[in-house]
C-alpha positions in Angstrom: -11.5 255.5 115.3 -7.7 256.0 114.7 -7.7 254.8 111.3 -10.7 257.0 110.7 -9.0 259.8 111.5 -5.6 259.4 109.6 -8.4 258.5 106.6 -10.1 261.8 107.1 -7.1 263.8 107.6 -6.0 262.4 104.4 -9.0 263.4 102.3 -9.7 266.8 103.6 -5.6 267.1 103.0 -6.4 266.4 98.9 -9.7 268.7 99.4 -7.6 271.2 100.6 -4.4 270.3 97.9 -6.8 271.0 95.2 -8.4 274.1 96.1 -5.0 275.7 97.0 -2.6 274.4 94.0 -3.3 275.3 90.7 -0.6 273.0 89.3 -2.3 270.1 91.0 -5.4 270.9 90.1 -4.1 271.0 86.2 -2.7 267.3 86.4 -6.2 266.1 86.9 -7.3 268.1 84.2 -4.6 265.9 82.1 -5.5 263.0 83.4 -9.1 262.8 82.7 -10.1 262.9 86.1 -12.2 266.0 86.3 -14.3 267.5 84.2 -13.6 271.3 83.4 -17.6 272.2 83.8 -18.0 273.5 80.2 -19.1 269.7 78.7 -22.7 271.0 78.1 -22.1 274.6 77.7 -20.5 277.8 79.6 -24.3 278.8 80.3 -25.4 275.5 81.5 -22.4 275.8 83.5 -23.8 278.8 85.3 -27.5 278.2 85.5 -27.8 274.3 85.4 -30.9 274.5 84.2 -32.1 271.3 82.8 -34.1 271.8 79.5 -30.5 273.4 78.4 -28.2 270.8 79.2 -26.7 269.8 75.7 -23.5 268.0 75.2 -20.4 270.2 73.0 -19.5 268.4 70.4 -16.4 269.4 68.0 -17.4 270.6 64.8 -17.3 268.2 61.7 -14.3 268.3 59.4 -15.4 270.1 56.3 -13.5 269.4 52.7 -10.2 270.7 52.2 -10.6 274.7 52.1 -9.7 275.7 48.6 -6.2 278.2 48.5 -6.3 281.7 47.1 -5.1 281.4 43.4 -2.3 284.4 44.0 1.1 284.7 43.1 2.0 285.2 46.8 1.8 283.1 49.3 -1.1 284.4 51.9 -0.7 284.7 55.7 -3.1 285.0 57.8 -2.7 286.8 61.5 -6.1 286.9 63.6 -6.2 288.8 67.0 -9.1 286.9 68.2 -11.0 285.9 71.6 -12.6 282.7 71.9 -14.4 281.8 68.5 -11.4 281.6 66.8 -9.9 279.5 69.6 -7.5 276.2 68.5 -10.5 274.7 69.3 -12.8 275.8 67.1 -11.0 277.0 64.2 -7.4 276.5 63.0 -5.8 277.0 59.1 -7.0 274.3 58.1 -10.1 276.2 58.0 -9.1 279.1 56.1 -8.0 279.7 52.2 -4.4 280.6 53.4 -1.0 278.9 52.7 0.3 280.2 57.1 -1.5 281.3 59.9 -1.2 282.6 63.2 -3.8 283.3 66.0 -3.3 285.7 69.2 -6.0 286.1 71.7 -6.6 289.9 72.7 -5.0 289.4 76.0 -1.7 288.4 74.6 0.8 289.8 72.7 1.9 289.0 69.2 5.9 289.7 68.3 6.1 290.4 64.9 8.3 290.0 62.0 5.9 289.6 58.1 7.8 288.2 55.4 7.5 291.1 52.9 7.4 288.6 49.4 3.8 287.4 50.7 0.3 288.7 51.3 0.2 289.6 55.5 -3.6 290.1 56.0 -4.6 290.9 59.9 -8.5 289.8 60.7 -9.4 291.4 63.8 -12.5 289.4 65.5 -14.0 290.7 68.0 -17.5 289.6 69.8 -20.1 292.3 70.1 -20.2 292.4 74.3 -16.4 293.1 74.1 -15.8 294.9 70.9 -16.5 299.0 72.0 -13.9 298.0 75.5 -11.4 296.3 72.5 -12.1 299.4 70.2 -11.4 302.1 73.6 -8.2 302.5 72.3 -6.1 301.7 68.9 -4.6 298.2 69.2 -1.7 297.9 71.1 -0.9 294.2 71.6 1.2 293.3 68.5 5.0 294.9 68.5 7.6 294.5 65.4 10.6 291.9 66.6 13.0 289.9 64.8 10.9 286.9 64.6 7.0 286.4 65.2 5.9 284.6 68.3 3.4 284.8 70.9 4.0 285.6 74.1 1.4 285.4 76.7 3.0 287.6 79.5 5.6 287.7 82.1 5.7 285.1 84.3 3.8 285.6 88.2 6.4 286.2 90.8 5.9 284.0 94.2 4.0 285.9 95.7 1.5 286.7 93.2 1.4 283.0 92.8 0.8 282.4 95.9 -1.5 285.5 96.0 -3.8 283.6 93.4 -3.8 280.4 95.2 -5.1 281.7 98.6 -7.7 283.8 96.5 -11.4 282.9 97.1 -12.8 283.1 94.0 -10.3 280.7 92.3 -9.8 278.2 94.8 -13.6 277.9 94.5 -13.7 277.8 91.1 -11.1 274.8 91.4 -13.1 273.1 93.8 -16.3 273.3 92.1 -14.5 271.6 88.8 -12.8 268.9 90.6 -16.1 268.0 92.7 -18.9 269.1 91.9 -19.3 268.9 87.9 -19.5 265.1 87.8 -22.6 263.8 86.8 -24.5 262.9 90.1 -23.4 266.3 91.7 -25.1 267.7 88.3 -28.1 265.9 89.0 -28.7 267.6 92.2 -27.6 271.0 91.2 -30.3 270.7 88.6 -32.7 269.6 91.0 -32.0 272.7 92.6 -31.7 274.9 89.6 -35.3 273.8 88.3 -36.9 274.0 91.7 -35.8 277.9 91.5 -36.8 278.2 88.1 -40.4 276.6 88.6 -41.6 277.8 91.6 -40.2 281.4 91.7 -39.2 281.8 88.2 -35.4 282.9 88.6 -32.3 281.4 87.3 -28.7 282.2 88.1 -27.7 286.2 88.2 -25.5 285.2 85.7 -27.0 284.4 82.6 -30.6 285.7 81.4 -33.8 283.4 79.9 -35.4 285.5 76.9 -37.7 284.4 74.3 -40.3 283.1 76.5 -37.3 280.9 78.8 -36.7 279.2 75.3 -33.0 280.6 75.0 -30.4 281.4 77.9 -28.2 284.3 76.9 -25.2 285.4 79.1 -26.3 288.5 81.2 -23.4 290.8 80.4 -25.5 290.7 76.6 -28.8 291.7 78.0 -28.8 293.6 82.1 -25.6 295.5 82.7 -25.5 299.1 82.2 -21.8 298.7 80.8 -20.9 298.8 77.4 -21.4 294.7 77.1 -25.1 294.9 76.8 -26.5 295.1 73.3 -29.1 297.5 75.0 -26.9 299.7 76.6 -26.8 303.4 74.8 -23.8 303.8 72.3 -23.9 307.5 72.3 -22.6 308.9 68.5 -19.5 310.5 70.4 -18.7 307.3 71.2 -19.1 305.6 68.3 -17.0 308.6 66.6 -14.4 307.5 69.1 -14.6 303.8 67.9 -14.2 305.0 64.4 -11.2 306.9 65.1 -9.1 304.0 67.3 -10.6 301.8 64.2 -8.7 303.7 61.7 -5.6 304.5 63.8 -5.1 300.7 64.4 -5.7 300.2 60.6 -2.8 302.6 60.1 -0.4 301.1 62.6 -1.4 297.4 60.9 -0.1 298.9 57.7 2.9 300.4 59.4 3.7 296.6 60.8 3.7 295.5 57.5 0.4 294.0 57.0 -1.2 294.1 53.4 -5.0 293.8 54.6 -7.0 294.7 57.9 -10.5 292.9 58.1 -13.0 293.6 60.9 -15.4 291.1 61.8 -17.8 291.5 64.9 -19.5 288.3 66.0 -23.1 289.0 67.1 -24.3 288.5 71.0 -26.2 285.6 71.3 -29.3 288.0 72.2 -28.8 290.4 69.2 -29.6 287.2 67.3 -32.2 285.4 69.2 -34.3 288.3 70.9 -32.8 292.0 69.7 -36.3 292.9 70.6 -35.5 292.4 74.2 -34.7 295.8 74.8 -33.6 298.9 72.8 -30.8 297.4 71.0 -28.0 299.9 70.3 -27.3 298.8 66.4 -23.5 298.6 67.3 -22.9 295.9 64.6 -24.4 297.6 61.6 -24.1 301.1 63.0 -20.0 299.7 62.9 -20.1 298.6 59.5 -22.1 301.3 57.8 -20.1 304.3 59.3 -18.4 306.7 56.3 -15.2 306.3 58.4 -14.8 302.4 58.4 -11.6 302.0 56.2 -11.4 298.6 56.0 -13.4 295.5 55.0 -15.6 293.4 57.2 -17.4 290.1 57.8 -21.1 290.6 58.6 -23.0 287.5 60.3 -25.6 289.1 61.8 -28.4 289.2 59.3 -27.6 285.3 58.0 -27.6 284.2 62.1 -31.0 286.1 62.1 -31.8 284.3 59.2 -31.1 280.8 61.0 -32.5 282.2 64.8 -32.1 279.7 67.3 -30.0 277.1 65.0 -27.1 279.9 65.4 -25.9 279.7 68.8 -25.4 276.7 71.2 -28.6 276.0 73.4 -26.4 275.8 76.5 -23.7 278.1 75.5 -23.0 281.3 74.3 -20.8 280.2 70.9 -22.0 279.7 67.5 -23.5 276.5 66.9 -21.2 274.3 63.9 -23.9 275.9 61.0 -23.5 279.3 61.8 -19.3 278.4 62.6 -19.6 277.1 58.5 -21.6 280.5 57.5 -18.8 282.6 59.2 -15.7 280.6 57.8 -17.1 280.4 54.4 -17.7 284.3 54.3 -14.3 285.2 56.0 -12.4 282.9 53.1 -14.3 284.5 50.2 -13.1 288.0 51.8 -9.3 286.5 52.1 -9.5 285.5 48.6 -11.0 288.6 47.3 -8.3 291.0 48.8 -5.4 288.8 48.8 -6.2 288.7 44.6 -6.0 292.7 44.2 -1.8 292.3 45.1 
């Protein structure tokens, strides 16, 4: 009994170790011994339902993506969220000789080399874009050299704030036990018990198209601006227009060339826009006399492809409608980086 207790005290010690120490928690990410949960998808993560378990895979390397035939070299800046993540797109994939990605949360410092083409690509998805588009963009300053800087570091006490918090700590423990795959195989148990017998699934992602899709629930039952069903009033869309075309102006006053918008498509505005009264923000965007720049438009070739667009268990593009995107973004890049 005393060696069981020095062995239990030990393992409710690393229990405890994990939830409370981020830094910890990160090693076993490095060292293969956890899975981070996302493996079959950020909506299987959620619901666990079954019938949408499928494995992520990387994407395919496609040929060599041919350069713009220009007499200046072509850089390419993107202020992106996660589809044009490192790990799903990089410059290998685009027709440019540089290239530099900043997520919306971070802050690009800025200096463009004058004697090339500078062409800013802001993506957006739809759930996020009006919340992006509240305001002009404000998260790239001019500098003496361009860098990325992803914020100020946490004092102490916020760290330490962050490591007591519930809702991480959980989130930590739930990665480092529970997303292996026997503890999978009984959440799913549980998930389709729910799902069978009383027809629900988790509150945070919604089952449209007769519970043969699973969409993410900000795109289909909050009354925010993240739904594609939520009303997008015309004053607000005049006010979208405006913080449009004054962060056009301050891109141009950084020293970029080109602006090009591209809004990617919920996964519900692609799958089942019937599902309620959808609000048209994509087209209603692109078609507005006030749009002053030009734009990649997915939506009607992902409607085109339906299902075979977006991940079964996840809410990113599946590696066909990745292709469609890339290859209309690069015929843009070339088309305006030839009028300089």
């Amino acid at each position: 009994m005393k060696y069981m207790k020095y062995i239990c005290l030990v393992l409710f010690s690393l229990v405890w170790l994990v939830g409370l120490s981020p830094s910890i928690y990160a090693k076993l990410g490095e060292w293969n011994l956890i899975n981070d949960g996302y493996q079959f998808g950020d909506l299987y993560r959620l619901s666990n339902l079954p019938q949408f378990k499928d494995p992520v895979k990387p994407c395919p390397k496609q040929a060599p993506v041919t350069k713009v035939s220009s007499a200046k070299k072509v850089c390419l800046y993107i202020i992106g969220d996660s589809f044009t993540e490192k790990e799903r797109v990089g410059k290998e994939d685009f027709a440019v000789d540089e290239y530099q990605y900043v997520h919306w949360d971070n802050i690009l410092h800025l200096k463009p080399d004058t004697t090339k083409t500078n062409i800013l690509l802001m993506e957006c998805v739809e759930r996020h874009f009006r919340e992006k588009m509240a305001s002009p963009i404000h998260n790239i300053i001019p500098d003496s050299a361009t860098f990325v800087m992803t914020g100020p570091e946490p004092s102490f006490m916020q760290k330490l704030d962050h490591a007591f918090a519930a809702d991480p700590a959980e989130t930590r423990l739930d990665v480092a036990f529970f997303q292996n795959d026997w503890m999978l195989k009984i959440k799913e148990m549980k998930a389709a018990f729910t799902y069978h017998f009383f027809h629900r699934a988790d509150k945070k992602v919604t089952l449209v198209n007769n519970d043969n899709s699973l969409v993410y629930y900000m795109d289909t039952d909050t009354p925010k601006s993240t739904s594609s069903f939520s009303k997008l009033a015309d004053t607000e869309l005049d006010t979208i227009m405006t913080n449009l075309a004054e962060s056009h102006s301050i891109a141009k006053k950084l020293g970029f060339d080109h602006v090009v918008l591209s809004i990617i498509p919920n996964k519900v505005s692609v799958i089942m826009p019937e599902y309620g009264q959808y609000n048209q923000l994509i087209s209603r965007v692109y078609a507005h006399p006030k749009l002053d720049m030009p734009y990649v438009d997915v939506l009607p070739d992902f409607r085109r492809m339906k299902e075979n667009s977006y991940l079964k268990g996840d809410s990113h593009w599946t590696c066909q409608a990745q292709e469609v995107w890339l290859t209309k973004t690069n015929d843009l890049i070339k088309k305006v980086a030839q009028e300089n």
